[in-house]
N, C-alpha and C positions, 0 to 999 in steps of 0.2 A: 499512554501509560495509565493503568486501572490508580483509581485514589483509596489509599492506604484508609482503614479505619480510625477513625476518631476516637481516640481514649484520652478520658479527661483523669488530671490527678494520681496518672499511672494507676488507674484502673482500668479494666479490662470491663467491656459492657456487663459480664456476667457476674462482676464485683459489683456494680451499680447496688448500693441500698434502697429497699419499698419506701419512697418517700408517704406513703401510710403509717408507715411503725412510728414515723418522728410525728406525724401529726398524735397518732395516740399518747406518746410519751409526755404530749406539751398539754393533753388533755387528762392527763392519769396526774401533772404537775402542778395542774389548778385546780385539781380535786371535784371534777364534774363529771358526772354522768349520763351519756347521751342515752333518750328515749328513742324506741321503737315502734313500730309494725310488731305484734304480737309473733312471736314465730310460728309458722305456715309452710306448708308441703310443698307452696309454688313459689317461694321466694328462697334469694338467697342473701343472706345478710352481708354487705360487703364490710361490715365494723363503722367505726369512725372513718369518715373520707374526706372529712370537708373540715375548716378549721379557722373563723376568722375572730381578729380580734380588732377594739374600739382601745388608744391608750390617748391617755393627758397627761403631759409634761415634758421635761427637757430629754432627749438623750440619754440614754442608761439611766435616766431617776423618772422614767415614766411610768404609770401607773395602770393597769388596766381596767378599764373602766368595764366594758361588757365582751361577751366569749359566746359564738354562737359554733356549734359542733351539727355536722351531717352527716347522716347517713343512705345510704343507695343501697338498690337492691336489684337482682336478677330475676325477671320475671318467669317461670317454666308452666307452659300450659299441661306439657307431659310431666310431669316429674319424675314420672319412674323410668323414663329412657330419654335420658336430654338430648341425646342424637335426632330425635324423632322428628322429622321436617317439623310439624307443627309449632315447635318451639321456638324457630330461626324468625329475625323480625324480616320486614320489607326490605329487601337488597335494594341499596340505593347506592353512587355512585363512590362513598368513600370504601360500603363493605365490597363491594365487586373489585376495588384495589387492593383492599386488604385481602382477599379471598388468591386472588390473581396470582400473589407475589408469595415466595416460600418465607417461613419461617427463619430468618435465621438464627447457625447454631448456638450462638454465644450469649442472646439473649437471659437474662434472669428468669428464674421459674416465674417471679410477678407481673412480668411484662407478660412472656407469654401468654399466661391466666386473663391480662386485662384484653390481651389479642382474642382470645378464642372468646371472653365473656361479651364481647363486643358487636359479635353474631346474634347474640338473644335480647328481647325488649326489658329495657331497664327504668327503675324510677330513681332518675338521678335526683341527687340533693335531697329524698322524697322527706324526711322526718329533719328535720332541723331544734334544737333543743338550745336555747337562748338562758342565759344566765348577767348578771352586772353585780361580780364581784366587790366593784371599786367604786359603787354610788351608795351613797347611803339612802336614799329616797329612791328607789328603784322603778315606783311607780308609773312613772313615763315611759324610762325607757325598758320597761316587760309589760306594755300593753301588748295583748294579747291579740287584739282586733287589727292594731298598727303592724306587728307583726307577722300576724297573717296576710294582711294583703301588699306586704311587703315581698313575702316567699311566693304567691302565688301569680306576682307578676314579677319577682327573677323568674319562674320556671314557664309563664307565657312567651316571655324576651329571650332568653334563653331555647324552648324545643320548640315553642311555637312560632317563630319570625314568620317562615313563609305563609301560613294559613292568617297570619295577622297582614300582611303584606309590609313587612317592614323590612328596609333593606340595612346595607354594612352598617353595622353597629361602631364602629371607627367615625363614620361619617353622620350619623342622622343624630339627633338629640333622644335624652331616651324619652318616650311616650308612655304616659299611666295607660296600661289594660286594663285593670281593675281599679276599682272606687272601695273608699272603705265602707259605702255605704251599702255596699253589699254583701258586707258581715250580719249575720244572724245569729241568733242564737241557738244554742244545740245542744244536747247532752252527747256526750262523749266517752268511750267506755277505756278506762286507764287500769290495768290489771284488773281486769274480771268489775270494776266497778264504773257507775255511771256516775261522770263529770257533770254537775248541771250547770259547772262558770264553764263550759266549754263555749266554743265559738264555729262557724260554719261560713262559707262563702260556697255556693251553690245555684251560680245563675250565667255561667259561663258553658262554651259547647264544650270544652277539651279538657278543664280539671275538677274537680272537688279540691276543695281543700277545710282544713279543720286544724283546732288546738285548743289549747286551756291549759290555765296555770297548774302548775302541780305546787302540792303539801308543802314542799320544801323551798319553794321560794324560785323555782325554774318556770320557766314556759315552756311546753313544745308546740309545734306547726308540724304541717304536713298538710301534700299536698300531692293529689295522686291524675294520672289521668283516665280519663273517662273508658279508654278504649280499653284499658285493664283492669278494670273495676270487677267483671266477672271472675278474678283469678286472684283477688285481693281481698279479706279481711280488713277493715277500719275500725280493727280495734288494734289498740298500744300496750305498751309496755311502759315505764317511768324507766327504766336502768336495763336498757339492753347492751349485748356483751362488744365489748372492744372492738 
């Protein structure tokens, strides 16, 4: 006997909600602005994707201490015909399953979209935009350099495991890749101007990464990898769109 489909909540898969809209909503509800990657012919903006918070206190009376919002993006080497082989990343063993197996019909248009965008090279998490609403001395926690070499070893632990040789992240302890001592200093160019409180980490094979505080009391990071860097602009935005 074939197994009946799983519908949760008497929902039908294609009723399923973009668990993205609820992240922007909780981000549009603490009144922050996520920065970007300046917009560019070879990227594609996925919005807000990412969404984590820092609270102190009891149960429904806790408070939020800090909000850090991400953003990802589609890389297109062609942009004028995204079909174009050149575009497709290195088939590796999960896309060759996804490739394999059909579509099915009932899927959400968002699913589908995250299925086929998952064929082309992506900078996940790539721009991270940190805020601490609920501290009044913020100072500590939106150091800029801590920060940074925070993001750019979630995104070594994170895409780079095998080239680091580090195995199930379930089992091993986590291991610093990077040292903060290889924050530098940098100008940094934030809407058409240059940041001279920027910050830089560039002595690693796989990423760059960079940030500085903005005007308003935020930070951003970001943090790109090296093998896309011909097809990227390292210039920002402060308030790019939803």
């Amino acid at each position: 006997m074939g197994r009946a489909p799983m519908y949760f909540r008497g929902e039908s898969p294609a009723d399923r909600p973009d668990p993205l809209e609820e992240l922007r909503a909780q981000a549009r509800a603490f009144g922050i602005r996520a920065a970007g990657l300046t917009p560019q012919r070879r990227l594609e903006d996925w919005g807000i994707s990412g969404l984590q918070t820092s609270e102190q206190g009891m149960p429904g009376e806790a408070v939020t201490q800090s909000v850090t919002l991400s953003r990802s993006y589609t890389v297109w080497q062609n942009p004028d015909d995204r079909h174009d082989p050149v575009n497709f990343r290195p088939v590796d063993d999960d896309l060759r399953r996804m490739q394999a197996s059909a579509t099915p019909d009932d899927l959400p248009a968002w699913i589908v979209q995250m299925r086929d965008r998952a064929q082309y090279p992506m900078l996940w998490e790539a721009v991270q935009t940190h805020w601490a609403p609920g501290i009044e001395n913020s100072e500590a926690v939106l150091d800029v350099s801590a920060l940074l070499t925070a993001h750019v070893d979630y995104i070594l632990h994170n895409s780079f495991r095998v080239e680091y040789g580090l195995g199930d992240p379930t089992e091993e302890p986590w291991k610093p890749l990077v040292r903060r001592a290889a924050v530098q200093p940098a100008g940094v160019i934030v809407d058409g101007a240059v940041l001279d409180t920027g910050v830089m980490i560039d002595t690693g094979p796989f990423v760059i990464g960079l940030g500085a505080p903005l005007p308003d009391g935020r930070v951003f990071t970001a943090v790109v990898s090296r093998s896309l860097l011909d097809f990227v602009s390292l210039e920002f935005v402060a308030d790019g769109p939803d």
